[in-house]
C-alpha positions in Angstrom: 22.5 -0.1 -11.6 24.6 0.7 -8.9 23.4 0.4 -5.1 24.7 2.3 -1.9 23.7 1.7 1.6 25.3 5.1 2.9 26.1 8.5 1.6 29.6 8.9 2.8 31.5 7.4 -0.4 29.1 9.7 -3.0 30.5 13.3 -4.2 28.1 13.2 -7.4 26.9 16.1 -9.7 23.0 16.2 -11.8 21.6 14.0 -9.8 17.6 13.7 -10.4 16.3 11.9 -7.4 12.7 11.0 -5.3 12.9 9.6 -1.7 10.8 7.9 0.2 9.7 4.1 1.8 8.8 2.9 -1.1 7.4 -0.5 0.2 5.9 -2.4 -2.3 6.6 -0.3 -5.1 2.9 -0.1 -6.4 2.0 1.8 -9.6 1.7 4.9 -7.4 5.3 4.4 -6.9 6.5 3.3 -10.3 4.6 6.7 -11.5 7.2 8.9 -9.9 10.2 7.1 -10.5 9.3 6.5 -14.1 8.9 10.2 -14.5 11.7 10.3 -12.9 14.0 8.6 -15.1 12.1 9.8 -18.2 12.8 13.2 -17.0 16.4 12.7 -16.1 18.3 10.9 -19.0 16.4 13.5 -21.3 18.7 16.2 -18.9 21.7 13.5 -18.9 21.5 13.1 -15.5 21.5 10.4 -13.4 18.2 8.9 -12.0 18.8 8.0 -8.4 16.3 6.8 -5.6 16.7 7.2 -1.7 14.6 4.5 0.2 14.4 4.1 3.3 15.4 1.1 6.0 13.6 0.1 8.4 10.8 2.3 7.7 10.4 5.4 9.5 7.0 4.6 11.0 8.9 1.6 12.7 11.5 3.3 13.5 9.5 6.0 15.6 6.9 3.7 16.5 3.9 4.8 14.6 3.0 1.3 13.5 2.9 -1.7 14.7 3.1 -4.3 12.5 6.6 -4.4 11.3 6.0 -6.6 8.1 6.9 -5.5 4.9 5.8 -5.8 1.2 9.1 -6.2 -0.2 12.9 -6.8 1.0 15.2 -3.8 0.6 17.0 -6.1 -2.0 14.1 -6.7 -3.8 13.0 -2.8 -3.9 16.2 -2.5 -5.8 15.9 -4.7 -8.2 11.9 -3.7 -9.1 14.0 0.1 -8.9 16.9 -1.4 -11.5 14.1 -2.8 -14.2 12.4 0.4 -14.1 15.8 2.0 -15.3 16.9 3.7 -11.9 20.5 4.3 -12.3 21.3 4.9 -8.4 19.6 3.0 -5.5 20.6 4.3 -2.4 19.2 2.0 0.7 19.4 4.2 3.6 19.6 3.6 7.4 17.0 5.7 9.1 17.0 6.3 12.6 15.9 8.5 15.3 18.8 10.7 14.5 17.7 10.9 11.2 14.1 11.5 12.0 15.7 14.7 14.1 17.4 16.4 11.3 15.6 19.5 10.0 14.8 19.3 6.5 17.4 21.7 5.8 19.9 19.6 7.0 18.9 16.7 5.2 18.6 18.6 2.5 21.8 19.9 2.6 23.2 16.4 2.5 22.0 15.6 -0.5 22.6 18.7 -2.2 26.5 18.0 -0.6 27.1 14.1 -1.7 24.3 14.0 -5.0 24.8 17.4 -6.6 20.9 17.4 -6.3 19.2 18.6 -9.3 15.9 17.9 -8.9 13.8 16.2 -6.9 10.6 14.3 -7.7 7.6 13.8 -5.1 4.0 12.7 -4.2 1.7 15.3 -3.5 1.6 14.7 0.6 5.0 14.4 0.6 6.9 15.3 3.7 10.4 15.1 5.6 12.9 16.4 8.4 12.1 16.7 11.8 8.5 16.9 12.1 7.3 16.5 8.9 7.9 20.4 8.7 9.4 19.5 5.1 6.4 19.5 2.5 6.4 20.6 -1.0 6.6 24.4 -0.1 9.3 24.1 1.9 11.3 22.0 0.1 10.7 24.7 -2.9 11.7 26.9 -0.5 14.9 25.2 0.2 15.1 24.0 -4.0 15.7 28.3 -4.5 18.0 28.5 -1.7 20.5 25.2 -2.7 20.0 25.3 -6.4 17.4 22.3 -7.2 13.6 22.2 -8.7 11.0 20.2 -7.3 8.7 18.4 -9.4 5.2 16.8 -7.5 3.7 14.0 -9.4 -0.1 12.9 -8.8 -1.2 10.1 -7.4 -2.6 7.1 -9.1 -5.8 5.7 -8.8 -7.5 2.1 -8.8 -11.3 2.9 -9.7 -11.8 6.5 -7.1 -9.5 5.2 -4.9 -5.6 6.3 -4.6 -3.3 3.3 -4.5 -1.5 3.5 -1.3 0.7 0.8 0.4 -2.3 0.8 3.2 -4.3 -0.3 0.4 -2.2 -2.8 -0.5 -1.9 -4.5 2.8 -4.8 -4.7 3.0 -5.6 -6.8 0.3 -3.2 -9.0 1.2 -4.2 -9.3 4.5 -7.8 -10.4 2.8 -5.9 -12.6 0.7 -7.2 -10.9 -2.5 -4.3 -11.1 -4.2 -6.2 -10.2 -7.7 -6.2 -6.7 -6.5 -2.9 -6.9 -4.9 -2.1 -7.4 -8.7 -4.1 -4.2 -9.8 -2.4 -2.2 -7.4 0.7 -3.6 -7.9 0.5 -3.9 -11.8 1.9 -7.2 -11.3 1.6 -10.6 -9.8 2.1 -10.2 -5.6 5.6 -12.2 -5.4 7.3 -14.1 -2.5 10.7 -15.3 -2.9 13.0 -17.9 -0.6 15.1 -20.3 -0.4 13.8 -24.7 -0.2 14.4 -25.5 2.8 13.7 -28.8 4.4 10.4 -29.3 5.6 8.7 -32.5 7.5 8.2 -34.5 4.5 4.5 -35.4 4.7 3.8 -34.2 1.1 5.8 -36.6 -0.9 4.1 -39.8 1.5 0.9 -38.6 0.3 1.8 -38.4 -3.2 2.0 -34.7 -3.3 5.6 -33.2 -2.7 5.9 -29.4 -1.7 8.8 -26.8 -1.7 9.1 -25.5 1.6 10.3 -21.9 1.3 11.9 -19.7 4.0 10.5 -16.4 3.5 12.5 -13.2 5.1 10.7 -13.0 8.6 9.8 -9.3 8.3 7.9 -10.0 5.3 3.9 -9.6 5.1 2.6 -12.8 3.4 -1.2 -13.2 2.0 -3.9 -14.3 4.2 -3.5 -18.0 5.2 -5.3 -20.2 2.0 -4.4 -22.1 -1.0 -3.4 -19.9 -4.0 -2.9 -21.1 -7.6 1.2 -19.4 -8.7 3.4 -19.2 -10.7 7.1 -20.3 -9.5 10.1 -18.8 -11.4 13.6 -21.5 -11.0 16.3 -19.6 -12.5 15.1 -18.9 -15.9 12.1 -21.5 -16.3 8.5 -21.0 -15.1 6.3 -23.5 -13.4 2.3 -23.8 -12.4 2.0 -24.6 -8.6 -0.8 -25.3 -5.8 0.3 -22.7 -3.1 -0.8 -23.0 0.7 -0.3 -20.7 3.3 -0.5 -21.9 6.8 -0.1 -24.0 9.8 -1.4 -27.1 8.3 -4.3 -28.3 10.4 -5.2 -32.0 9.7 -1.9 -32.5 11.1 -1.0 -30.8 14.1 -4.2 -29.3 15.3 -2.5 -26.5 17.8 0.4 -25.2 15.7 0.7 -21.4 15.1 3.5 -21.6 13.0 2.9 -20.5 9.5 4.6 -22.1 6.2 4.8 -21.4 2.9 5.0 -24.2 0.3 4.4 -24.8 -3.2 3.5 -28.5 -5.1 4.9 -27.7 -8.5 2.4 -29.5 -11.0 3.9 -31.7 -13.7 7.6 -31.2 -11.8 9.5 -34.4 -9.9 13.2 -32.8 -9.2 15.1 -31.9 -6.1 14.9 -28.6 -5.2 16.7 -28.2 -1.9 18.7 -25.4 -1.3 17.2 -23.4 -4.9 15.9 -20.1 -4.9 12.2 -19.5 -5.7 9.8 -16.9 -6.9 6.5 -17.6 -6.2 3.9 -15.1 -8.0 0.0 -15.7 -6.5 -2.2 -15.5 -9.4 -5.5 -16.5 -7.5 -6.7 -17.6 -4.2 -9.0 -20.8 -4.6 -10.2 -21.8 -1.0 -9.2 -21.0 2.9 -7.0 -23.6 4.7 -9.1 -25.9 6.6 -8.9 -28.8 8.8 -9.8 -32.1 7.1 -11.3 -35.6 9.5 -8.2 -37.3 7.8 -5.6 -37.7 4.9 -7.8 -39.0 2.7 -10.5 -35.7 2.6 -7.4 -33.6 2.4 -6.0 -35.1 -0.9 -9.4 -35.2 -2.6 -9.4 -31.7 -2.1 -5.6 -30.9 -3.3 -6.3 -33.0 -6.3 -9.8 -30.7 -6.3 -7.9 -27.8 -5.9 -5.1 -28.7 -8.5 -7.4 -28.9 -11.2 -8.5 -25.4 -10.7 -5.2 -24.1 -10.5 -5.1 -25.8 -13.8 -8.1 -24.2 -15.3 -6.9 -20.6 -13.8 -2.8 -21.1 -15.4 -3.9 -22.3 -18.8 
């Protein structure tokens, strides 16, 4: 799959595209750009996605939390093992929030050769929001392209929505998070150096640097799944600030004991997918309480990763 960051360089013809934020890329998501690329390589056009960065409710100050479910790099690569053919990652700004959605429009119809273009029902773009599905029919008739609306998907009677989603992660319930997501929640970082305290107590962690706009789950200890390079390991997970040693600290950290694993893993690149929260983070009287409970809580990750 090939991935742009601008328009400029692109002078394209039959391309079937959807646009949007795409944050997480829950099963709401992954229905319209499957239908999508079904829909398109039946045509022999390309399959092409416009996401935007950072996300236009940032940009113009509708939201305050400026976390995200997923990195703009991975977006693509969820988009590329869905069969996307063209990821385009594009800037937004305030400029772009005040083009009309004719003159957006009109971009891609100038740089894609816009065929088609596949939304949600509530979609909406251009200045205003003044571009919904009517409008950008409107527009399809006038520049040569047919809109397709896709419906959304539901959990139970609810539609899955990236709202939804942070919200279970801010509950730490990443079993739903997985139901909305139609797969495990995932972090991934880099080992970094931490302080060293798990491997005196017997139970060595991966520290991992997670991208610092990105929404983690609700502080706890999860049992996961870590994926280094092509092998996968069961692992204790805890998120948080690590009170039975340093009582005041605010700081969160991510880190991961992988079970039944004794190698080096500075500097390696991790996945870490949260298959089930066992307990909250708490503050133990001393060392000793605290590894009675890891060994407590490594058993049930045990149980859970059979």
């Amino acid at each position: 799959m090939q991935h742009y960051r601008s328009l400029d360089d692109l002078r394209l013809q039959n391309t079937w595209l959807t646009i949007g934020s795409f944050d997480g890329l829950h099963r709401g998501h992954q229905a319209i750009v499957q239908t999508l690329v079904r829909e398109a390589h039946r045509a022999g056009g390309k399959a092409a996605v416009l996401s935007f960065y950072p996300h236009p409710a940032v940009v113009l100050g509708r939201r305050n939390d400026p976390l995200y479910l997923t990195t703009p790099q991975e977006r693509v690569e969820l988009l590329a093992g869905l069969g996307v053919d063209l990821a385009i990652t594009y800037h937004f700004t305030r400029e772009t929030a005040a083009l009309s959605a004719q003159e957006f429009m009109q971009m891609l119809k100038q740089h894609l050769g816009l065929r088609a273009l596949f939304v949600g029902e509530n979609f909406a773009l251009g200045r205003g929001r003044e571009g919904n599905v009517l409008r950008l029919r409107e527009l399809g008739r006038e520049m040569d392209y047919h809109v397709e609306v896709i419906p959304p998907v539901t959990e139970g009677e609810q539609i899955i929505s990236s709202t939804w989603l942070r919200r279970t992660l801010e509950q730490g319930d990443v079993t739903m998070t997985h139901r909305l997501l139609g797969r495990p929640f995932s972090l991934w970082g880099s080992v970094v150096p931490g302080d060293g305290r798990g491997r005196t107590i017997g139970i060595p962690t991966a520290n991992i640097a997670v991208w610092r706009e990105r929404l983690v789950p609700r502080s706890g200890v999860y049992a996961c799944r870590v994926a280094l390079g092509e092998q996968v390991h069961r692992a204790v997970a805890n998120i948080g600030t690590r009170p039975t040693f340093d009582h005041h600290a605010t700081r969160q950290h991510v880190e991961a004991h992988l079970l039944d694993f004794d190698q080096d893993l500075y500097g390696n690149r991790l996945r870490l997918d949260f298959i089930e929260r066992l307990r909250d983070e708490q503050r133990f009287p001393g060392v000793q309480a605290l590894l009675e409970q890891i060994h407590k809580d490594i058993e049930q990750a045990r149980a859970i990763l059979a």
